[in-house]
NUBA-437299 format. One line per 8 residues: number of its first residue (from 1); for each residue z, y, x of N, C-alpha, C. Coordinates in steps of 0.02 Angstrom, whole numbers, plus 50000, padded with zeros to 5 digits. Each point is the difference from the previous one (the first is absolute). Example, Ala and Ser with C-alpha at 12.3 -4.5 7.8 and 13.67 -1.06 7.14 Angstrom:
<sites>
1) 50390:49716:50660:50000:50059:49955:50000:50060:50045  49964:50053:49982:50003:50059:50042:50037:50055:49961;
</sites>
This chain:
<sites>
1) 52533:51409:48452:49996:50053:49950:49957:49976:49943  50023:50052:49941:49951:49969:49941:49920:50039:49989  49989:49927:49991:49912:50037:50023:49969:49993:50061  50027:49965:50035:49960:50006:50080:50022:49895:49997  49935:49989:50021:50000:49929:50037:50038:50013:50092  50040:49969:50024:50005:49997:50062:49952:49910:50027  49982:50033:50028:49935:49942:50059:50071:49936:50022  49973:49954:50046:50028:49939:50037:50041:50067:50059;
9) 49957:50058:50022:49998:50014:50057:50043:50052:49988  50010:50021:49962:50070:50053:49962:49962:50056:50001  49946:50020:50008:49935:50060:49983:49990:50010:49912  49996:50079:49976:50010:49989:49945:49929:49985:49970  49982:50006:49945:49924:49962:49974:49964:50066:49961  49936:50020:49994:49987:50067:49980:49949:49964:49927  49982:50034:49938:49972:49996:49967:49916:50001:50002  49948:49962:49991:49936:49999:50020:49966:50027:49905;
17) 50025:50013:49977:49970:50034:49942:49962:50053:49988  50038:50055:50048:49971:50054:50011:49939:50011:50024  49986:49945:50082:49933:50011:50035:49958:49963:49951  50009:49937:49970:49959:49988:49949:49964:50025:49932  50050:50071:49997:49977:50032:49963:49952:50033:50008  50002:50048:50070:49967:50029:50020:49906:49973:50019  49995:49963:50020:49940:49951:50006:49963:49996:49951  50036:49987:49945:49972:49987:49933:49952:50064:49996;
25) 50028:50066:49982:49970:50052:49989:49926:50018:50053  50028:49973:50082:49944:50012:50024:49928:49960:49990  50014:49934:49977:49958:49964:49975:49961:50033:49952  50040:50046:49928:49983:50010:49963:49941:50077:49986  50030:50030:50076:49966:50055:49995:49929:49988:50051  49997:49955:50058:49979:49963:50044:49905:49978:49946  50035:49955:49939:49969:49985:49944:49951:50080:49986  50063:50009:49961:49951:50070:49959:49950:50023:50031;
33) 50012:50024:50085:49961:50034:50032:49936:49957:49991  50006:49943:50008:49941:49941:50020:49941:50016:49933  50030:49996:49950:49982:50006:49944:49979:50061:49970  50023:50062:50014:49954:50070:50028:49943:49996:50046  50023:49978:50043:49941:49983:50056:49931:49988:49969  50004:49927:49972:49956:49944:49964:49975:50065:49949  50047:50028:49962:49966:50038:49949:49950:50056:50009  50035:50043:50072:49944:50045:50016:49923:49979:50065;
41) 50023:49944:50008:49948:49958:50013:49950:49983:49960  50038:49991:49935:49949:49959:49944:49951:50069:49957  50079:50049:50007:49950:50044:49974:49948:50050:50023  50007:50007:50110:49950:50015:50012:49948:49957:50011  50010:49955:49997:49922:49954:49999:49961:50011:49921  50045:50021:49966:49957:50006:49926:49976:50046:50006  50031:50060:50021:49976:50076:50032:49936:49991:50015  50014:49980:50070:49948:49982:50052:49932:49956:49935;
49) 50030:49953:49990:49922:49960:49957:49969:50043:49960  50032:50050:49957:49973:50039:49948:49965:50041:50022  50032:50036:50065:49960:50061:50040:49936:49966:50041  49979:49944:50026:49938:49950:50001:49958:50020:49949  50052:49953:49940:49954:50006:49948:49957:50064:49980  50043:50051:50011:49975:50045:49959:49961:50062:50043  50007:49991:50062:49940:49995:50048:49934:49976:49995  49986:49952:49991:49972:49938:50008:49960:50027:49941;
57) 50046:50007:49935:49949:50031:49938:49976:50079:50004  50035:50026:50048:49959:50076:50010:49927:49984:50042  50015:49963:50062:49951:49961:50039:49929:49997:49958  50000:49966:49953:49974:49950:49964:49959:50056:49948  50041:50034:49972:49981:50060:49960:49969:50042:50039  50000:50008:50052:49974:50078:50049:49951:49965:50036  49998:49928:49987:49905:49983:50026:49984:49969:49933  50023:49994:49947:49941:49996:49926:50007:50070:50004;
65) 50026:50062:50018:49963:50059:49975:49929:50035:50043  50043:49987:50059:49942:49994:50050:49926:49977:49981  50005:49919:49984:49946:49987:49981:49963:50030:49953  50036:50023:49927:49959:50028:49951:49979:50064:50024  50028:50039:50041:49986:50071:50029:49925:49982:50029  50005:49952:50050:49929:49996:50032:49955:49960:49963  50007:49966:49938:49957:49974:49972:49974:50079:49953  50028:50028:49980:49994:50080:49975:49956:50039:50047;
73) 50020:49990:50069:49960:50067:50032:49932:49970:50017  50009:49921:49988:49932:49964:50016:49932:50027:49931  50034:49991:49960:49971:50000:49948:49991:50077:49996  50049:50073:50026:49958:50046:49998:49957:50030:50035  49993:49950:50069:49963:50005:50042:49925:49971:49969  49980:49953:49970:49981:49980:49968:49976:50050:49947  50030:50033:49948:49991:50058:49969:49958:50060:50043  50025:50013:50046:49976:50042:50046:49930:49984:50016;
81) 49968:49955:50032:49961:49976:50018:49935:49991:49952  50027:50002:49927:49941:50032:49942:49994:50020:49992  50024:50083:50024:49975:50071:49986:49928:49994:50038  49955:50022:49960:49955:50008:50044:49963:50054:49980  49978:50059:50049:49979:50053:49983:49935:50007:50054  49976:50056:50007:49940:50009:50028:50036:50056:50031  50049:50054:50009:50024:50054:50019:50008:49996:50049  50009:49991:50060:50030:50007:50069:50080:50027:50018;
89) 50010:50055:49965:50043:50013:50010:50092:49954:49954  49970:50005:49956:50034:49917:49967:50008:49956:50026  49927:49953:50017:50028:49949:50040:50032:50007:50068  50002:50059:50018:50058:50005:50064:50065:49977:49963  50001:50051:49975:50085:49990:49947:50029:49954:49982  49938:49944:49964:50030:49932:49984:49996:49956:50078  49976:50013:50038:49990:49955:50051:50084:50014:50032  50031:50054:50001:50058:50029:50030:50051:49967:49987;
97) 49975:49990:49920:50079:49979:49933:49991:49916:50023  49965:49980:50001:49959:49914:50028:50042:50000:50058  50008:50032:50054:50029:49984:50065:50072:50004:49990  50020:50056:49956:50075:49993:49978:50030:49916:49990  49941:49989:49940:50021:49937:49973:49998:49945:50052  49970:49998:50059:49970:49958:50038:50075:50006:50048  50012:50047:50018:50072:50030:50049:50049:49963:49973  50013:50018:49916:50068:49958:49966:49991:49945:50008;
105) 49948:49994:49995:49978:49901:50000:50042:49955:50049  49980:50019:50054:50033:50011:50066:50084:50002:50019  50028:50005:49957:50061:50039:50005:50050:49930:49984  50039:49996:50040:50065:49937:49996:50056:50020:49964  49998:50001:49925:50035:50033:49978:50069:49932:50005  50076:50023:50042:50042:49954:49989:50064:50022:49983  50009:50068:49970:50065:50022:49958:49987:50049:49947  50028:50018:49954:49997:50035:49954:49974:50070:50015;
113) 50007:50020:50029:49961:50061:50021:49951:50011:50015  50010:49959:50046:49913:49973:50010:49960:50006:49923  50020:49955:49975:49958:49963:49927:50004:50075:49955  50046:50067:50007:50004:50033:49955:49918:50053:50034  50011:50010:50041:49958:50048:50031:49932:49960:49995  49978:49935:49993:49962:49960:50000:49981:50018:49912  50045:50001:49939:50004:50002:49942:49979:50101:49993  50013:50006:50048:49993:50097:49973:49915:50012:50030;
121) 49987:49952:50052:49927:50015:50030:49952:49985:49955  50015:49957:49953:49981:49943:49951:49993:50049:49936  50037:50041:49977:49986:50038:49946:49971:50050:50018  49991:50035:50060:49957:50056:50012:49944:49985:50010  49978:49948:50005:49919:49950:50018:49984:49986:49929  50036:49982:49956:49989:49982:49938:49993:50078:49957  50038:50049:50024:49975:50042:49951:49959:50065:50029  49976:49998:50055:49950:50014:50057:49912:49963:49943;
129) 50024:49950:50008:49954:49948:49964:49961:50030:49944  50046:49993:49942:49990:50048:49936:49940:50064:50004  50036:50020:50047:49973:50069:50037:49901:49998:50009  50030:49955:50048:49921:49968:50029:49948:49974:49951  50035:49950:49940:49976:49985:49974:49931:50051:49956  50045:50053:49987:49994:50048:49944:49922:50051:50031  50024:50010:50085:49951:50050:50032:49932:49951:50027  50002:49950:50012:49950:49944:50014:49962:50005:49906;
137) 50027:49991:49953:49982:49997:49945:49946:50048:50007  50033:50078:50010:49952:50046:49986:49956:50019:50040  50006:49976:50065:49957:50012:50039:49943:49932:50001  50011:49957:49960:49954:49953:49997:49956:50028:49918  50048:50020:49956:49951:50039:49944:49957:50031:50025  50018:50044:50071:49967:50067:50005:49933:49969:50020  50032:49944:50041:49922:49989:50046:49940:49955:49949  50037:49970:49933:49961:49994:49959:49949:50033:49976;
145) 50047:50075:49983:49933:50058:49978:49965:50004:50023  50018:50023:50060:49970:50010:50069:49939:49954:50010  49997:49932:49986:49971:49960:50000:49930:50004:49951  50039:50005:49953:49966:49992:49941:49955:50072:49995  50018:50062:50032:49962:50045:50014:49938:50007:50035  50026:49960:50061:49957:50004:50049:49931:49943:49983  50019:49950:49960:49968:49943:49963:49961:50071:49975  50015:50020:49946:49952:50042:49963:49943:50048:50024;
153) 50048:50024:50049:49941:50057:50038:49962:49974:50054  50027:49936:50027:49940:49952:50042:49939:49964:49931  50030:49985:49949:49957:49998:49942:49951:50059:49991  50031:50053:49993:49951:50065:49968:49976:50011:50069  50003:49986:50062:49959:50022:50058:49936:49953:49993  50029:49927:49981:49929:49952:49993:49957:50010:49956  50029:50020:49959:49956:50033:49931:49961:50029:50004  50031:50052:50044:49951:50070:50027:49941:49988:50061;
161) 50025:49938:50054:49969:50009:50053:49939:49953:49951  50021:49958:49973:49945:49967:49960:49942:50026:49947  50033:50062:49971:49965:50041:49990:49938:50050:50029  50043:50008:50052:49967:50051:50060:49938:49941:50038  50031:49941:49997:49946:49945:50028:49947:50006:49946  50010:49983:49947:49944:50006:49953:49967:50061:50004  50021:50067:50006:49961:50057:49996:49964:50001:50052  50023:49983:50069:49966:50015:50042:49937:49920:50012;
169) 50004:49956:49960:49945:49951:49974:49939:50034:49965  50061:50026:49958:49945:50041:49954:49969:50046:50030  50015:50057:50031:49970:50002:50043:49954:50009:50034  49999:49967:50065:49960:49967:50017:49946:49956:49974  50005:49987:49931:49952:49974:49978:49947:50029:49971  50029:50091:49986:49956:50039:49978:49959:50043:50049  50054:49999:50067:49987:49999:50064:49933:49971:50018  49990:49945:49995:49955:49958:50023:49943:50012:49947;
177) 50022:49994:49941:49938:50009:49938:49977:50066:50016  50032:50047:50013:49976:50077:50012:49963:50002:50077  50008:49967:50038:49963:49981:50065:49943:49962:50007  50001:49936:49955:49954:49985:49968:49942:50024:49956  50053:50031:49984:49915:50058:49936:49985:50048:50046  50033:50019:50070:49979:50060:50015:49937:49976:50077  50014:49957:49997:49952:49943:50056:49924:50020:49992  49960:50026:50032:49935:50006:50008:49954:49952:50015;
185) 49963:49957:49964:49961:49936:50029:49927:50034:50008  49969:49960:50040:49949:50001:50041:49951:49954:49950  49952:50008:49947:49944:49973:49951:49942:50011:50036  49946:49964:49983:49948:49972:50008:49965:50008:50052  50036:49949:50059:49986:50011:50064:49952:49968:50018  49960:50022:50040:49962:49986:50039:49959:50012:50074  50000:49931:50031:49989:50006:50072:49949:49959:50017  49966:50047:50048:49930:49983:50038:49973:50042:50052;
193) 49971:49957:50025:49975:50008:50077:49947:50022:49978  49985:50091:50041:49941:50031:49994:49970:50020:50051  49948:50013:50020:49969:50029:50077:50009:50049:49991  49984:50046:50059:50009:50089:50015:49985:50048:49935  49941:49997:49973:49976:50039:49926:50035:49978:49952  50060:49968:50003:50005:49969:49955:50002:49942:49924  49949:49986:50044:49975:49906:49950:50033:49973:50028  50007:49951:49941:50032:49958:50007:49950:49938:50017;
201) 50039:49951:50037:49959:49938:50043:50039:49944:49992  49953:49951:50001:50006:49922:49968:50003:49981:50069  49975:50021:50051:49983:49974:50070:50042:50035:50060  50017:49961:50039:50061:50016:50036:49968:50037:50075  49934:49989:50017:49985:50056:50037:50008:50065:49983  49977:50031:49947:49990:50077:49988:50053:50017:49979  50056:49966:49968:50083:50037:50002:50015:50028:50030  50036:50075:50016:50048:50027:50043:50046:50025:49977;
209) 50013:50005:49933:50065:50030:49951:50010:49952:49952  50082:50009:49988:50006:49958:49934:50045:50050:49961  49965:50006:49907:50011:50047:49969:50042:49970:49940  50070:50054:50006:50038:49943:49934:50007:50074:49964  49950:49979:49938:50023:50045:49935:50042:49985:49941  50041:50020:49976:50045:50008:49955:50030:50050:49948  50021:49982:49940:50028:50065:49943:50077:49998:50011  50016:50039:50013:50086:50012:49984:50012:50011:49926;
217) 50046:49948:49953:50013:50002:49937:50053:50067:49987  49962:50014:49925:50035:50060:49992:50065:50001:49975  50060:50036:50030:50056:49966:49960:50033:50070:49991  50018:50037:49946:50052:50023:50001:50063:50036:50016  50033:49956:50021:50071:49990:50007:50006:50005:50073  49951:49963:50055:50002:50016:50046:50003:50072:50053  49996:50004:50054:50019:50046:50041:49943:50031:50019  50000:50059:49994:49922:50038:50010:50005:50030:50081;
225) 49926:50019:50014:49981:50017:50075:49973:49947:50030  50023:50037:50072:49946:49955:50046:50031:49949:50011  49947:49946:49995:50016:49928:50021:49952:49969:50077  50037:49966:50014:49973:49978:50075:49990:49915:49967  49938:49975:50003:49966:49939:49960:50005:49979:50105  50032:49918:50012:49968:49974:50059:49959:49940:49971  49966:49983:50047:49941:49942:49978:50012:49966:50088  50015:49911:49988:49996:49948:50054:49947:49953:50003;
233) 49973:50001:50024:49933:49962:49987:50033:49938:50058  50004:49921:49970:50013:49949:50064:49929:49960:49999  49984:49989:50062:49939:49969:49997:49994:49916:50000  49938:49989:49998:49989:49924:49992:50058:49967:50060  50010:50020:50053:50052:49983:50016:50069:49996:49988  50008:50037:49957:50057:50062:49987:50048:50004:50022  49955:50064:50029:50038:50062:50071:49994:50042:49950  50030:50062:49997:49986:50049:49985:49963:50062:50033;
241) 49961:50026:49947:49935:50029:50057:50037:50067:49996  50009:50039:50065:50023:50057:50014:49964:50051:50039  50002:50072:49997:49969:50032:50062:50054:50010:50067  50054:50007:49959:50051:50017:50063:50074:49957:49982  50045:49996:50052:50056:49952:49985:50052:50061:49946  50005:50077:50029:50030:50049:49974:49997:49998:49925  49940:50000:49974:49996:49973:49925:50046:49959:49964  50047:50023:49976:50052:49972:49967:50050:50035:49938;
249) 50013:49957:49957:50050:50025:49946:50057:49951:49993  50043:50023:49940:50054:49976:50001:49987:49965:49941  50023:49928:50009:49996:49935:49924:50079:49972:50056  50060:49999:49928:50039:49980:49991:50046:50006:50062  49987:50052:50047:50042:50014:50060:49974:49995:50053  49936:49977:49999:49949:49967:50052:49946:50045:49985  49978:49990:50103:49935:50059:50014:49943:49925:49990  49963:50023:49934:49940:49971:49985:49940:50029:50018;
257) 49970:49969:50058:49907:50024:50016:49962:50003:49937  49965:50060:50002:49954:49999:49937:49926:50025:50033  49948:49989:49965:49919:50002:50045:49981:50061:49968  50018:50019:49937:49981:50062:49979:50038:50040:49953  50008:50052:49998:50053:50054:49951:49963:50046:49972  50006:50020:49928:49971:50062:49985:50045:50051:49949  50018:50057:50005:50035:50022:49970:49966:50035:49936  50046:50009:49931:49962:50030:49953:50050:50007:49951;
265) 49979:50070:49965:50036:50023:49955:49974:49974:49926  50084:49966:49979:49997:49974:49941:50042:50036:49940  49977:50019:49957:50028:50050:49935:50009:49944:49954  50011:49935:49981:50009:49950:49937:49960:49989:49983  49924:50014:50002:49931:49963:49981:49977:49962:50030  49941:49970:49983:49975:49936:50030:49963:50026:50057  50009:49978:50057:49986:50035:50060:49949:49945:50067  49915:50012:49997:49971:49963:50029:50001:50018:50075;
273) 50003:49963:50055:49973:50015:50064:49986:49921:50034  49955:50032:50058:49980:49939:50032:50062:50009:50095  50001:49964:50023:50015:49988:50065:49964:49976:50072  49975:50024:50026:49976:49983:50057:50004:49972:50060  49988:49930:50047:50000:49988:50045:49942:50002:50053  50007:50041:50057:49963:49981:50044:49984:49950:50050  49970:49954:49999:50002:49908:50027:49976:50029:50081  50037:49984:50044:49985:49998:50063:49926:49944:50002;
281) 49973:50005:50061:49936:49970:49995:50015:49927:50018  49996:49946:49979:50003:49929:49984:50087:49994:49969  50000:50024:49999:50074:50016:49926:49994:49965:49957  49953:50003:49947:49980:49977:49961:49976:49937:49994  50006:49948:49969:49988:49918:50022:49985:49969:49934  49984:49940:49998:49990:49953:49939:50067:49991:49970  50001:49983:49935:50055:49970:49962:50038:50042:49973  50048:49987:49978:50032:50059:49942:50043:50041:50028;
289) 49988:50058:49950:50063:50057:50011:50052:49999:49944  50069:50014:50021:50053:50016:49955:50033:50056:50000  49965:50040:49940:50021:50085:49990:50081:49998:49972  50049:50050:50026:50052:50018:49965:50013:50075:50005  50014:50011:49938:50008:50093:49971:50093:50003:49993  50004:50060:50060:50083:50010:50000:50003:50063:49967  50053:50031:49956:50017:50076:49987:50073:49992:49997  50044:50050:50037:50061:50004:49997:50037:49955:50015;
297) 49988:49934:50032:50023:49959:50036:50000:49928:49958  49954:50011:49961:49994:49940:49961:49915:49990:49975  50004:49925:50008:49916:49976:49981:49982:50032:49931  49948:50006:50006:49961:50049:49922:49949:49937:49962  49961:49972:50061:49925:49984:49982:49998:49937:50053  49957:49945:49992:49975:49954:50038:49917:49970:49983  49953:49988:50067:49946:49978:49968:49984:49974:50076  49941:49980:49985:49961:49950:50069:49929:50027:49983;
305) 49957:49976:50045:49928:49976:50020:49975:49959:50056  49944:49975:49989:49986:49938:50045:49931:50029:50046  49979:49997:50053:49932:50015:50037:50004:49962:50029  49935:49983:49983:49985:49937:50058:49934:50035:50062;
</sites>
């Protein structure tokens, strides 16, 4: 027939065009796919690298913000830490806002949220701050005045107590001058050993009294009435000659023995009397006596005599 090869073997012969056709195409689509493949390969790895990348720069950005956040809360911690007041109840307050800052400090900030709530703690500390700033101000004015008041009236107290020191100098000094002028002394004394009638004796047998006469100066200003004059006679030994131990007055807080007392009324004139001792029998001895005249608890008069 026309169109057909017959074989050696009388089998007829079939056309190979067709399956060769077919092949071709699968090659071709076989291809394409390969080449889609490669492409969405290529283009998720670009995907993929960019989304790294751009990770990587959030990364990078969210610890430089980090850092400036805590270099910020350092520094208003820092801020904080110069308020300084004298109030008590303040420095609680700032000590509180201090621990805040000390807490954030603390804090691992590693996503955006983090860092926002980190950024919102951050402006309420900062304008908390302001705050503080403003009431520390005035409460440090106040304690200025305050200061400066109390400066003054510890001033006007020294002023005064210094004053009051001087008056009461003064005083006392008129105190003493008026005590002084009002002082009664004991003038032109004299003491000697007299026998029984009264003579006086050079010789130490016939002594049995020793007689101290004296003027009370006339003063004034002084204190009128009766005065109690003591007289101590210490002897050449000097003991003090006494009749009894009971005999005693008061000099400077102390019971002072005295050998003889006489009382007498003084009106501010010049006022003479004598004083009397009675000498037990060999009482009386060689060598000197030392007279002292007391009134009101203070020496008036001093004198001596000698028998030999």
């Amino acid at each position: 027939m026309a169109g057909q090869q017959v074989e050696s073997d009388g089998l007829p012969q079939v056309s190979e065009k067709p399956r060769m056709k077919n092949g071709k195409w699968l090659n071709i689509i076989l291809i394409a796919a390969i080449v889609l493949l490669a492409a969405g390969i290529v283009y998720l790895l670009i995907t993929m690298n960019q989304e790294r990348k751009e990770t990587e720069e959030m990364r990078v950005a969210l610890e430089m913000q980090k850092e400036n956040l805590t270099r910020e809360l350092t520094d208003l911690y820092s801020r904080y830490d110069e308020l300084n007041t004298q109030n008590d109840s303040m420095n609680s307050v700032l000590d509180r806002e201090k621990q805040k800052i000390q807490e954030l400090l603390q804090i691992k900030a590693s996503n955006a949220r983090k860092i926002q709530i980190y950024e919102k703690e951050l402006g309420t500390l900062r304008e908390a701050l302001k705050s503080f700033i403003v009431q520390v101000d005035s409460l440090n004015q106040a304690n200025l005045r305050l200061r400066a008041e109390n400066q003054e009236v510890k001033q006007r107290f020294d002023e005064a107590r210094n004053i009051n020191r001087q008056l009461a100098d003064q005083n006392k000094n008129l105190t003493d001058k008026v005590e002084q002028a009002a002082v009664i002394k004991a003038v032109n004394i004299i003491a000697e050993p007299i026998s029984d009638n009264g003579t006086v004796q050079k010789r130490l047998r016939r002594a049995t009294k020793i007689r101290v006469c004296f003027t009370l100066s006339d003063n004034p200003v002084a204190e009128r009435g009766l005065k109690k004059v003591y007289l101590r006679i210490s002897n050449p030994n000097e003991r003090i000659m006494v009749k009894s131990g009971t005999n005693t007055f008061k000099l400077d807080g102390a019971d002072i023995p005295y050998s003889a007392m006489r009382e007498l009324e003084y009106e501010g004139d010049a006022l003479e009397a004598c004083i009397y001792y009675d000498a037990e029998e060999g009482e009386i001895i060689a060598g000197t006596y030392y007279i002292d005249l007391y009134l009101e608890g203070g020496l008036i008069g001093t004198t001596s005599f000698s028998l030999q």
